[in-house]
Residue frames relative to the residue before (quaternion, step in Angstrom):
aa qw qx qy qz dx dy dz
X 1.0000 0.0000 0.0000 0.0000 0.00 0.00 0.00
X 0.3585 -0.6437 0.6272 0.2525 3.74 -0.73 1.27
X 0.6497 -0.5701 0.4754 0.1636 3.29 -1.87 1.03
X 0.2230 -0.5935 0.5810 0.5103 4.18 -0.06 0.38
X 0.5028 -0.4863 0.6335 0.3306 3.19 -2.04 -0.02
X 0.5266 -0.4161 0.4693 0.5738 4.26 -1.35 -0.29
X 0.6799 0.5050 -0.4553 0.2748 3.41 0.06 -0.30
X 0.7197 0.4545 -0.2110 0.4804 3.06 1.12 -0.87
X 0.5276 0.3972 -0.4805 0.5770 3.88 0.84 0.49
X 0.5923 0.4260 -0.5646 0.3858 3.78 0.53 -0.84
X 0.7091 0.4596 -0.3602 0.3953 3.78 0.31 -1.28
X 0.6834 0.4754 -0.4346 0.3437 3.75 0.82 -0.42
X 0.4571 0.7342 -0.3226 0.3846 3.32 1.56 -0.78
X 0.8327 -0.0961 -0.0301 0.5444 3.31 0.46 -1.23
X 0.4127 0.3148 -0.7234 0.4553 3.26 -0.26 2.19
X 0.8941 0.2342 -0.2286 0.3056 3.51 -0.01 -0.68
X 0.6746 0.3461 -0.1908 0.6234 3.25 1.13 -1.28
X 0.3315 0.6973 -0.6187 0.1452 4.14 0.17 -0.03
X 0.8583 0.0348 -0.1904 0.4752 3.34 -0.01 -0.27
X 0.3679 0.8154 -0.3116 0.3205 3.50 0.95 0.94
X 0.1420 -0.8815 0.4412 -0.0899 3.54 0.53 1.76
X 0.8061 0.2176 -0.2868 0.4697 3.68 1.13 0.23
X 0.5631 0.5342 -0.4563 0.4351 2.96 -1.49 1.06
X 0.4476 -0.7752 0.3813 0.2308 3.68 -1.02 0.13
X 0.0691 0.8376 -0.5351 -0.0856 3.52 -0.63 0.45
X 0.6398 -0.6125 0.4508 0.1107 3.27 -1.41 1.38
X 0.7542 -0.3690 0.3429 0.4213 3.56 -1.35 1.31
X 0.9279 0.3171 -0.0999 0.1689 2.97 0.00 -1.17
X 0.3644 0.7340 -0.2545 0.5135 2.89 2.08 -0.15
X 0.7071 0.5096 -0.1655 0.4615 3.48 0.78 -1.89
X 0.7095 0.5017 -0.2096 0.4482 3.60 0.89 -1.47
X 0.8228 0.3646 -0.2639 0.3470 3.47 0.97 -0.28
X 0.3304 0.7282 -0.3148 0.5114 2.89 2.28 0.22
X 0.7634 0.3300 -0.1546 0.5333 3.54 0.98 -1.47
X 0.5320 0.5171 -0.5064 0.4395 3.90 0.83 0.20
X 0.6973 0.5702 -0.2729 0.3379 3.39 0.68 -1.21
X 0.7320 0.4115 -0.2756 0.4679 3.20 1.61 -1.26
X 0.4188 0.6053 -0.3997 0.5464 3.59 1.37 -0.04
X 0.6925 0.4111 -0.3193 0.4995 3.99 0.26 -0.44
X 0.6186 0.5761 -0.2002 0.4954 3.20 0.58 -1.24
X 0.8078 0.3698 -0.1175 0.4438 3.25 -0.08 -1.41
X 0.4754 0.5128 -0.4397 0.5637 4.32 1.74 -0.01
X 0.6603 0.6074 -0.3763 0.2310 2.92 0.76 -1.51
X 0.7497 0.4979 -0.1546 0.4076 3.21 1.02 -1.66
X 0.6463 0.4048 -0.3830 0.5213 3.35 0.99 -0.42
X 0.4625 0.4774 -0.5711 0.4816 3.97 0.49 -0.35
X 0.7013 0.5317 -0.3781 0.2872 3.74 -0.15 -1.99
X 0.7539 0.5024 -0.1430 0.3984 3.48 0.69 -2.08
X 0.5093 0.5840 -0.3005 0.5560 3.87 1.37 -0.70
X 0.8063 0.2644 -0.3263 0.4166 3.43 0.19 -1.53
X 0.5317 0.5544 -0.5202 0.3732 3.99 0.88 -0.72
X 0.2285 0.8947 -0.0594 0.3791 3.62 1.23 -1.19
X 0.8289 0.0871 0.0884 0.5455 3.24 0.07 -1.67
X 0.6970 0.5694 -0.1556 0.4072 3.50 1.23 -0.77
X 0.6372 0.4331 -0.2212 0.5979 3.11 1.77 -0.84
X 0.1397 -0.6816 0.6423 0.3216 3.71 1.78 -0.65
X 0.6472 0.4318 -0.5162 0.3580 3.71 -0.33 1.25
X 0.2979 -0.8704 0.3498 0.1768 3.10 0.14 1.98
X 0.6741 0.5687 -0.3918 0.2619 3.73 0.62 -0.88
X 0.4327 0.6808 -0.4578 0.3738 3.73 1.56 0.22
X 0.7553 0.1901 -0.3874 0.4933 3.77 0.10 -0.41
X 0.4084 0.5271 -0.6667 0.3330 3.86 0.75 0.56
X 0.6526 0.5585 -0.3971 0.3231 3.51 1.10 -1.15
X 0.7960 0.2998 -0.3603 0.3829 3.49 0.50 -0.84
X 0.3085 0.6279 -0.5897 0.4036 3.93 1.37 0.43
X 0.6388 0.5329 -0.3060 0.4630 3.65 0.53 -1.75
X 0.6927 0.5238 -0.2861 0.4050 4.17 0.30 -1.47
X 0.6652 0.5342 -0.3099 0.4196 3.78 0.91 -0.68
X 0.7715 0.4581 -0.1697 0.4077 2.98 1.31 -1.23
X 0.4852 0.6716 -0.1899 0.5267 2.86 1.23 -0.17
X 0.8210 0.3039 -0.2047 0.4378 3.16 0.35 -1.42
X 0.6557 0.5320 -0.2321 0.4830 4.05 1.46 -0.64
X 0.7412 0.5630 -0.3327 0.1514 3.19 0.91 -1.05
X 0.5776 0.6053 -0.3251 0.4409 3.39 1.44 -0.02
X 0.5193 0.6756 -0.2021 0.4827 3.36 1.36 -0.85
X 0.6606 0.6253 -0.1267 0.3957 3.51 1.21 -1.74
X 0.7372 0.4267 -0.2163 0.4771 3.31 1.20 -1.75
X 0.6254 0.5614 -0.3683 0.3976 3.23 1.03 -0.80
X 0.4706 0.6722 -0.3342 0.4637 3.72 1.25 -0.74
X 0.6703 0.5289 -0.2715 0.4441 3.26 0.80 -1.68
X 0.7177 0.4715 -0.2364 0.4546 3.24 0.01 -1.59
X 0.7057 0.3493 -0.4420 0.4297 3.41 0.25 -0.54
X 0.5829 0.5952 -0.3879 0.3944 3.58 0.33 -1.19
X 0.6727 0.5062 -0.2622 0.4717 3.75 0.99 -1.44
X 0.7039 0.5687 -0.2938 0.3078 3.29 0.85 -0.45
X 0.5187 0.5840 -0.3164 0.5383 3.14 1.87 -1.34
X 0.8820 0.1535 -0.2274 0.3832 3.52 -0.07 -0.53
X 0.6117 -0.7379 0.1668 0.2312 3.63 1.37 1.87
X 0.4258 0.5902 -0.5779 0.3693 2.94 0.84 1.45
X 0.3587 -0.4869 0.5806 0.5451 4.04 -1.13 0.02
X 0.8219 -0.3601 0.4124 0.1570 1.69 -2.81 0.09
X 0.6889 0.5176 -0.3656 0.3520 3.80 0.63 -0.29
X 0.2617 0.7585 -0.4012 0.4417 3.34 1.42 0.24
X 0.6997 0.3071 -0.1858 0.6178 3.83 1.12 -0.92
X 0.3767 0.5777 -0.5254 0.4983 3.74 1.04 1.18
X 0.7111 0.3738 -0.4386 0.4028 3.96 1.17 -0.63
X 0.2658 0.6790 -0.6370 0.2501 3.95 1.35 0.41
X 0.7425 0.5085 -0.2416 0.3630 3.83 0.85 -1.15
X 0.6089 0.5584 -0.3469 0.4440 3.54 1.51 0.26
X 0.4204 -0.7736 0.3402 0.3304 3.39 0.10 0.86
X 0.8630 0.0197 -0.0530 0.5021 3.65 -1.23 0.43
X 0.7173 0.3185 -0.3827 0.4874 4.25 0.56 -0.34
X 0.7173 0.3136 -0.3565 0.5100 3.63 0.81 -0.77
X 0.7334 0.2239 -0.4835 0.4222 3.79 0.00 0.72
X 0.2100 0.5802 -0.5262 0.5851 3.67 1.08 0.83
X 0.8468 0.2445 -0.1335 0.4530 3.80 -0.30 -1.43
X 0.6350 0.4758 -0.3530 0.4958 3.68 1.01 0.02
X 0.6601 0.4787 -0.3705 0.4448 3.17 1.07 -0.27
X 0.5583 0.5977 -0.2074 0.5367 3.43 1.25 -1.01
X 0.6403 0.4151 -0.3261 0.5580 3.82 0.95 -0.62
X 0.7546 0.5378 -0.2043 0.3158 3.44 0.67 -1.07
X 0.6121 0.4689 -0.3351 0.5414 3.48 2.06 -0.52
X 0.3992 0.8031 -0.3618 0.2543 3.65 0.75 -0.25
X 0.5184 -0.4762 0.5472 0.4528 3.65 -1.11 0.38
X 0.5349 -0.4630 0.6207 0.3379 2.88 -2.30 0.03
X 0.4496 -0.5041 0.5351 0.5073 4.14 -1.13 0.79
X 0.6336 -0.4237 0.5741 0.2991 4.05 -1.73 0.32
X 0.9147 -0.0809 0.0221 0.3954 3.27 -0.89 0.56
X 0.7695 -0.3496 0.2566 0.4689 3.32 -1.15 -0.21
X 0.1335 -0.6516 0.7465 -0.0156 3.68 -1.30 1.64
X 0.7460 -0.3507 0.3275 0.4618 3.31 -1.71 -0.11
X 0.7943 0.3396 -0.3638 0.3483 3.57 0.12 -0.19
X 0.8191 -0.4044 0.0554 0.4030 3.45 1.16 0.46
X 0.6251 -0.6148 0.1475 0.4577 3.36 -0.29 0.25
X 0.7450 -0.3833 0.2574 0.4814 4.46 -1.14 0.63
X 0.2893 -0.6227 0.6324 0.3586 4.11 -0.33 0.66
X 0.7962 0.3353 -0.4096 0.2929 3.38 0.25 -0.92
X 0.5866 -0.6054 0.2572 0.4725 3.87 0.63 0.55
X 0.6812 0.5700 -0.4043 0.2180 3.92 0.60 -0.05
């Protein structure tokens, strides 16, 4: 079986798994979810800025700040939660995003981790071991 590429988990993220809170997903799944939405999400602010500047009507690249967020943030948690799962924690674990500087310190640190071996309560290793 041929490895997926990041691109191809971001695009699976948000067709299949977008609003999908169970199950596990793998480093590498999560990390290429949040690169893509990092590109993506310049892109749109450069695009929405320069229209923005050109139209001289500042509240346009707020709109396409607001449109990213929107359009990822469901996609994102579900990312979380899964990712949180792979390495057998719950889902409220992606409640310390709302603690400033320590609870995205410890989300990040949770989020660089291995996957737990084999099959945990939320299902069995994506990456097959």
């Amino acid at each position: 079986m041929q490895e997926k590429g990041l691109f191809e988990y971001w695009k699976e993220c948000y067709t299949l798994k977008f609003k999908d809170f169970e199950g596990r997903a793998r480093r590498k799944e999560y990390w290429g979810l949040y690169l893509f939405n990092f590109i993506f999400g310049w892109i749109i602010g450069f695009v929405f800025g320069f229209i923005a500047r050109l139209l001289d009507v500042p509240f346009i690249s707020t709109l396409g700040i607001i449109l990213v967020g929107v359009v990822t943030i469901v996609p994102s948690l579900a990312a979380g939660v899964r990712r949180l799962h792979d390495i057998g924690k719950e889902w409220y674990y992606i409640l310390l995003c709302l603690v400033p500087v320590v609870g995205l310190l410890v989300l990040l640190y949770f989020f660089v981790q291995d996957s737990q071996p084999g099959e945990n309560a939320y299902g069995p290793n994506p990456k097959g071991l």
